[in-house]
C-alpha positions in Angstrom: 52.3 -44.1 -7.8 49.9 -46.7 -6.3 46.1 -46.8 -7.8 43.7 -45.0 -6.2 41.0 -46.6 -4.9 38.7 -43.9 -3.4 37.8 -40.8 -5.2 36.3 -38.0 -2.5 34.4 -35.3 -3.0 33.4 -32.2 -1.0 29.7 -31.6 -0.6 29.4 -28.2 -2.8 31.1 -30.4 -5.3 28.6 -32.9 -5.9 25.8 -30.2 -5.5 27.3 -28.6 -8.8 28.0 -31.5 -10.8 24.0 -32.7 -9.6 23.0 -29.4 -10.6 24.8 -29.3 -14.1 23.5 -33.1 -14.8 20.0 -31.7 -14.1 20.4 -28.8 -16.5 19.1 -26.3 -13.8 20.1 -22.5 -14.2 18.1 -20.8 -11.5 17.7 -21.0 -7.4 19.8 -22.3 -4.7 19.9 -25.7 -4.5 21.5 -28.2 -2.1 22.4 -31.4 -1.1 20.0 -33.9 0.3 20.0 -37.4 2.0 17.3 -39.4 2.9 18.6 -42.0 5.4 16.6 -45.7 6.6 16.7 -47.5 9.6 16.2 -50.8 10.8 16.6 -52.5 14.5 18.3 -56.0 14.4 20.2 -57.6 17.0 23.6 -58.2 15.8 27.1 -58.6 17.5 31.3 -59.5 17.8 29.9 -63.2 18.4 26.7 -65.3 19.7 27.2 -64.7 22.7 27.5 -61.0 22.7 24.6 -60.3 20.7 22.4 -56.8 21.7 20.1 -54.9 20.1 21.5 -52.5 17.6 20.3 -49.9 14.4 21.4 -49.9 10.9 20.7 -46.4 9.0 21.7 -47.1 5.3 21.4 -44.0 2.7 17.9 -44.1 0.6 18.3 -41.4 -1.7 21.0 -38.0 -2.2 20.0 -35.9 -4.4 18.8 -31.8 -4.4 16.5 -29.7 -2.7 16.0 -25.9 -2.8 17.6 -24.0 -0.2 17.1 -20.0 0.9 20.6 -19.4 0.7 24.0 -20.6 -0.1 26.4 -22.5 2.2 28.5 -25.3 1.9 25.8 -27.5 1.0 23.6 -25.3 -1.4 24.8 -23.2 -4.0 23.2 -21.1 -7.1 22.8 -22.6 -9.8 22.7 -19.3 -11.7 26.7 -18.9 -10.8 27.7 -22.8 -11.3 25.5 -23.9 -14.5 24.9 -20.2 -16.5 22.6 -20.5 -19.1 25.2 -20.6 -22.5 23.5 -17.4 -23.8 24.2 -15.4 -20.5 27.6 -17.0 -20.9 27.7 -15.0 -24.8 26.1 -11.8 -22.7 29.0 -10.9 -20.7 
């Protein structure tokens, strides 16, 4: 089997594992990008340059959401608190 060489994930999967390396247990959180942009003139060759925009990724991280979706989950249900864990 060849090597992989890209590992994806979904987007509710890296809100959970963001959430667990946090050590949140409460609210619904969910995933956030903050993107950049800059203007250059760019193009195949010099003589086909033309003004163009390149948006590059700033920061991902969390942000609290009202409810869950496919972006924002609980942290209550993915990162339990160990004692509530003992509770049940």
């Amino acid at each position: 089997m060849p090597e992989a060489t890209q590992i994806v994930f979904k987007h509710a999967e890296v809100v959970e594992l963001l959430i667990k390396k946090q050590n949140i247990h409460q609210g619904v959180w969910g995933l956030f990008i903050k993107f950049g942009m800059n203007a250059t003139n760019a193009g195949p060759t010099e003589a086909e340059i033309m003004p163009a925009v390149i948006i590059g990724v700033l920061e991902i991280g969390l942000q609290k959401f009202e409810k869950e979706s496919n972006i924002a989950l609980d942290a209550a249900k993915v990162n339990p608190r160990v004692r509530e864990l003992a509770e049940k």
